[in-house]
C-alpha positions, -999 to +999 in steps of 0.1 A: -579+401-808-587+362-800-560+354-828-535+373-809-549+357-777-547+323-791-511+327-808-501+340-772-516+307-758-495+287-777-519+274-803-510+273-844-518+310-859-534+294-895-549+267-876-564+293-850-574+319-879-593+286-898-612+279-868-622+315-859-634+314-899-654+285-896-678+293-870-686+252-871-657+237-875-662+229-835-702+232-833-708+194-826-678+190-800-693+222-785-727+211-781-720+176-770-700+191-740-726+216-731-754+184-731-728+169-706-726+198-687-762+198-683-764+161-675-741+169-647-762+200-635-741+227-645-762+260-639-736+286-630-703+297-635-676+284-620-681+244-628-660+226-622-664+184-634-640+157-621-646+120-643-666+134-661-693+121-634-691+147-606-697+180-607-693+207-581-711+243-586-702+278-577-672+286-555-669+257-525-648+252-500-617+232-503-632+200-479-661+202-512-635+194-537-612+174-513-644+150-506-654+149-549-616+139-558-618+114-533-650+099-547-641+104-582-609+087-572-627+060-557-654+049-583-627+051-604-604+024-588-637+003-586-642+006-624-608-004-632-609-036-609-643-045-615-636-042-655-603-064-646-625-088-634 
């Protein structure tokens, strides 16, 4: 069933059947995003992560992720002119 799901997403059947063989062929990637997660306080389902700084928990309101853009967006911009420097 997850090879037909994954075919039906658009991924590479072989390639797909090759990963679901190799239960670690993605072990690493898959624990160095779940440290990040929990670096970033991700302790429930939905999470939602924006920079890969900010992270906003559970279902909010749209002002939440309006305002979390907006300051991903903005220590962003900083970055880039402060690393322009």
């Amino acid at each position: 069933m997850l090879l037909d799901l994954a075919v039906e997403a658009g991924l590479d059947a072989d390639e797909a059947r090759a990963v679901l063989a190799d239960e670690s062929a993605y072990a690493a990637e898959v624990r160095g995003d779940e440290r990040e997660a929990a670096e970033l306080g991700a302790n429930s389902v939905p999470f939602f992560v924006f920079d890969r700084r900010y992270g906003i928990s559970g279902g909010q309101p749209a002002e939440v992720f309006t305002q979390a853009l907006e300051q991903a967006w903005a220590s962003h911009v900083a970055d880039r002119s402060t690393s322009n420097a």
